[in-house]
Residue frames as qw, qx, qy, qz and C-alpha x, y, z in Angstrom:
[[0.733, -0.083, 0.550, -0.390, -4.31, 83.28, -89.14],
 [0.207, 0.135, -0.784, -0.569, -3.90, 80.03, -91.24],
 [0.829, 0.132, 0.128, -0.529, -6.73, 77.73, -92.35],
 [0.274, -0.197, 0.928, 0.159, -6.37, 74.25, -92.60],
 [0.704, 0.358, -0.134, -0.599, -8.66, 73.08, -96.10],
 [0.449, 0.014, 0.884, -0.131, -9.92, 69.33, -95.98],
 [0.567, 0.425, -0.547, -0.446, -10.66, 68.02, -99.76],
 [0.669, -0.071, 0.739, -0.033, -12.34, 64.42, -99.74],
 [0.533, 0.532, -0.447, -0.482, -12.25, 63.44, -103.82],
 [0.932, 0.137, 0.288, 0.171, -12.03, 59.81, -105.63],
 [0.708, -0.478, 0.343, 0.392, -9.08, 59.34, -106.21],
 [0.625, 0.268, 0.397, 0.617, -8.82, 60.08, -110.19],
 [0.041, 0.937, 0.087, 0.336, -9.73, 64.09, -109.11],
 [0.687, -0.601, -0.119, 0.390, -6.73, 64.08, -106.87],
 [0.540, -0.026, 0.291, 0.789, -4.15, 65.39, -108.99],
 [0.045, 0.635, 0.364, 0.680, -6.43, 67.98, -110.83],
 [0.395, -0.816, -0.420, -0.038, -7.00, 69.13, -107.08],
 [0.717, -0.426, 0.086, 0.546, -3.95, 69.52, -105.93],
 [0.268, 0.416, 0.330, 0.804, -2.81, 71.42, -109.67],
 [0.183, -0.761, -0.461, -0.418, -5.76, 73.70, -108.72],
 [0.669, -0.661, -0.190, 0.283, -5.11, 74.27, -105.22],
 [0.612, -0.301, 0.123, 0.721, -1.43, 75.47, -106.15],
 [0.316, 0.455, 0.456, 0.696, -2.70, 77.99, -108.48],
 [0.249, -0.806, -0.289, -0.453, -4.86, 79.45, -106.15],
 [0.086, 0.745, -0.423, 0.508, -2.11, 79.73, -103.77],
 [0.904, -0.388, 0.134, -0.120, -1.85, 76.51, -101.85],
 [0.052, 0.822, -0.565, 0.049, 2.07, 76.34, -100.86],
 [0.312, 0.182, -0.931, -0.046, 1.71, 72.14, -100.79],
 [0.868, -0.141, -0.093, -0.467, -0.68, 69.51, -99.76],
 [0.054, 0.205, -0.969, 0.128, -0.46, 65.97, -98.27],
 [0.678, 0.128, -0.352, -0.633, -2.43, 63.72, -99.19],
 [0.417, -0.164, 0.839, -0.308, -3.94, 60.39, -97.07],
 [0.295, 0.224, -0.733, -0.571, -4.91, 57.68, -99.29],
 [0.412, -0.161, -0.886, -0.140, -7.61, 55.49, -99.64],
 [0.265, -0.120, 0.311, -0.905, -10.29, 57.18, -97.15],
 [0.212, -0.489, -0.786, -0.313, -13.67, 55.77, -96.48],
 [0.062, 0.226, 0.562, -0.794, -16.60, 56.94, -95.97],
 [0.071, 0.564, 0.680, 0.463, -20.26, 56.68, -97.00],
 [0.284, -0.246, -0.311, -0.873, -23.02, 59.58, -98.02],
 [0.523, -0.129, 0.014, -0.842, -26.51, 59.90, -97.37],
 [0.972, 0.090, -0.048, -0.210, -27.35, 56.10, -98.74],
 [0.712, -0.471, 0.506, 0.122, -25.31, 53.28, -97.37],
 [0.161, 0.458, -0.807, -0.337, -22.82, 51.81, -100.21],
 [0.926, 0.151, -0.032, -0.345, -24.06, 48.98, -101.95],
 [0.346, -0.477, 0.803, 0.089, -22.07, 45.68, -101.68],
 [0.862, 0.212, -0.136, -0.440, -22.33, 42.02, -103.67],
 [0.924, -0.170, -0.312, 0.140, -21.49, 38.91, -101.89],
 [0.700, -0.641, 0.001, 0.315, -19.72, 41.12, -99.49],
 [0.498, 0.197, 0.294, 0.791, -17.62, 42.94, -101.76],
 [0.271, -0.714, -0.261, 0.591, -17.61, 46.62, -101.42],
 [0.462, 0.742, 0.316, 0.369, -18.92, 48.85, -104.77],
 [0.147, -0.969, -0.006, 0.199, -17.78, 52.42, -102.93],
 [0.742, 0.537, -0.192, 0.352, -14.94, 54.40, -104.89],
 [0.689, -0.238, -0.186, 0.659, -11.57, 54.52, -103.54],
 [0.098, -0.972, -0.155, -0.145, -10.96, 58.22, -101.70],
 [0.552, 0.133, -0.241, 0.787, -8.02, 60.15, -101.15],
 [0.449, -0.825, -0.237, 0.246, -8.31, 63.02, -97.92],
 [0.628, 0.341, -0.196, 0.672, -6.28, 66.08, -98.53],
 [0.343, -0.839, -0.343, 0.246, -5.32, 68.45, -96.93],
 [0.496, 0.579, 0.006, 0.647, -3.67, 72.30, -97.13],
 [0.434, -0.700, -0.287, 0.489, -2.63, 74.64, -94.77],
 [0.278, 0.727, 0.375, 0.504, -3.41, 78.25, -96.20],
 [0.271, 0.081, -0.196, 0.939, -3.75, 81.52, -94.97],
 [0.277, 0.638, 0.555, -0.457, -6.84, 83.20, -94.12],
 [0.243, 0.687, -0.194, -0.657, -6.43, 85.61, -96.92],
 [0.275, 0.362, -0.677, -0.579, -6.00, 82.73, -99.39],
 [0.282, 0.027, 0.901, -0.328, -8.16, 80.37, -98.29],
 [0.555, 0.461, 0.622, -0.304, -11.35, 80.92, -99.85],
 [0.394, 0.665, -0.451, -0.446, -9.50, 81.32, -103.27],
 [0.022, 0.362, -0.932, 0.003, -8.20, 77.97, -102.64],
 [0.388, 0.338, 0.795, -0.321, -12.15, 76.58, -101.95],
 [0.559, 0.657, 0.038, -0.504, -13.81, 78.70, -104.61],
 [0.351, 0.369, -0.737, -0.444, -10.77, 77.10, -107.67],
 [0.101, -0.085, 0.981, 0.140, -11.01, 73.73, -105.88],
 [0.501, 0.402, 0.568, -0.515, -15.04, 74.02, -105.75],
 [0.546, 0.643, -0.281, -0.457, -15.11, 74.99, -109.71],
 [0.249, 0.499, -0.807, -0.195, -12.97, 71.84, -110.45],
 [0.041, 0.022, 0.988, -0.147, -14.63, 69.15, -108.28],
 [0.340, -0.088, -0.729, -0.587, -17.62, 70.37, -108.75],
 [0.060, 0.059, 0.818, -0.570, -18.79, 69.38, -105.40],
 [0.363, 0.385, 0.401, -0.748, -22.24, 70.76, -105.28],
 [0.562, 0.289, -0.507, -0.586, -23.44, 69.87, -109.32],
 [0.636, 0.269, -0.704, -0.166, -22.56, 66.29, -108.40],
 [0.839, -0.479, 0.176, -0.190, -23.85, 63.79, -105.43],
 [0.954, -0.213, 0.084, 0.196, -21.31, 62.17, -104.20],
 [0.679, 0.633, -0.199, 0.313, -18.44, 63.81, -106.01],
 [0.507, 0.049, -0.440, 0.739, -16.22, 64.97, -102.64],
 [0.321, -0.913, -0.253, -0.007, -16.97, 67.47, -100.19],
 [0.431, 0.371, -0.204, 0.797, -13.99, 70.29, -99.42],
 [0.233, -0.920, -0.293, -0.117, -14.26, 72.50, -95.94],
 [0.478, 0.375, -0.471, 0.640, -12.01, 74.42, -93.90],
 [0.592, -0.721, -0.358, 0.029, -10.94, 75.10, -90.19],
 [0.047, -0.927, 0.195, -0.317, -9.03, 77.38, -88.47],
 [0.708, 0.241, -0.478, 0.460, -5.27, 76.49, -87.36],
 [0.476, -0.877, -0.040, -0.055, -4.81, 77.64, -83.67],
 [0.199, -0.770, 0.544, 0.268, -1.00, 76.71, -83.82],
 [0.880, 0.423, -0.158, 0.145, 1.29, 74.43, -86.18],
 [0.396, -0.607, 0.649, 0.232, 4.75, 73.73, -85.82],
 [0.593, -0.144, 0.697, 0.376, 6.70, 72.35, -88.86],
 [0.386, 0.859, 0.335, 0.019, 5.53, 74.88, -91.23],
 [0.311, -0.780, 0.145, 0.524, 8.70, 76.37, -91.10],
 [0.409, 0.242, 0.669, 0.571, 9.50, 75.84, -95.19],
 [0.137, 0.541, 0.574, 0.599, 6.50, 77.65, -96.07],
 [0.310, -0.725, -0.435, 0.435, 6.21, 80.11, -93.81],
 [0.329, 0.135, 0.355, 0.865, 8.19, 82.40, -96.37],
 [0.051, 0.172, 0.846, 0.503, 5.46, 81.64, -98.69],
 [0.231, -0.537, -0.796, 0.157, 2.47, 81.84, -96.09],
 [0.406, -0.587, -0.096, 0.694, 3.42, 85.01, -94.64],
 [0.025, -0.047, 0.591, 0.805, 4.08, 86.63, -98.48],
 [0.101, -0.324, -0.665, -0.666, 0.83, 86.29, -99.35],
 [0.253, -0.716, -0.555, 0.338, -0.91, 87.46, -95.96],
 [0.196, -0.520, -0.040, 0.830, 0.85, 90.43, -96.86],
 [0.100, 0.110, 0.612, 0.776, -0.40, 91.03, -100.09],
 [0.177, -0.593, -0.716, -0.322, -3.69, 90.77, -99.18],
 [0.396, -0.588, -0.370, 0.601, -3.40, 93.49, -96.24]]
């Protein structure tokens, strides 16, 4: 089974996510710039100008078996939980994909390991 893992971050933890991620066995990422979205407490504006930092939405498509390596590195790096506001990271099961056919190698390779 794979797992798609959704990573919202400000934009200057992108790269350090992404680094992570591949260590912990994420086989590539794509990444949707410039996201909004607000928290608990509305963003704060002045004269209509908009204080909220710029977000970046990734995203990975894992295995089950490597998935919650890939949440536990990215959790230790971002930090999520220590810090309001800092990003939020979940995942969801993939019912099918198509165009995975690159990393399917890759995907596959490490389902087996973990078996």
């Amino acid at each position: 089974m794979l797992k798609l893992i959704v990573v919202i971050v400000s934009v200057d933890k992108t790269d350090e996510i992404i680094e992570t991620a591949r260590k912990a066995g994420a086989t590539g990422a794509t990444v949707i710039h410039e996201a909004r979205g607000e928290g608990l407490k509305a963003s704060k504006t002045f004269l209509g100008l908009d204080f909220t930092s710029t977000r970046d939405a990734i995203l990975f498509v894992a295995a089950d078996s490597s998935a919650q390596n890939i949440m536990n590195a990215i959790q230790q790096v971002g930090g999520f939980d220590d810090e309001p506001g800092s990003g939020i990271a979940f995942q969801l099961a993939i019912e099918d994909a198509v165009g995975l056919r690159s990393q399917m190698p890759y995907i596959l390779e490490s389902m087996e390991e973990e078996a």
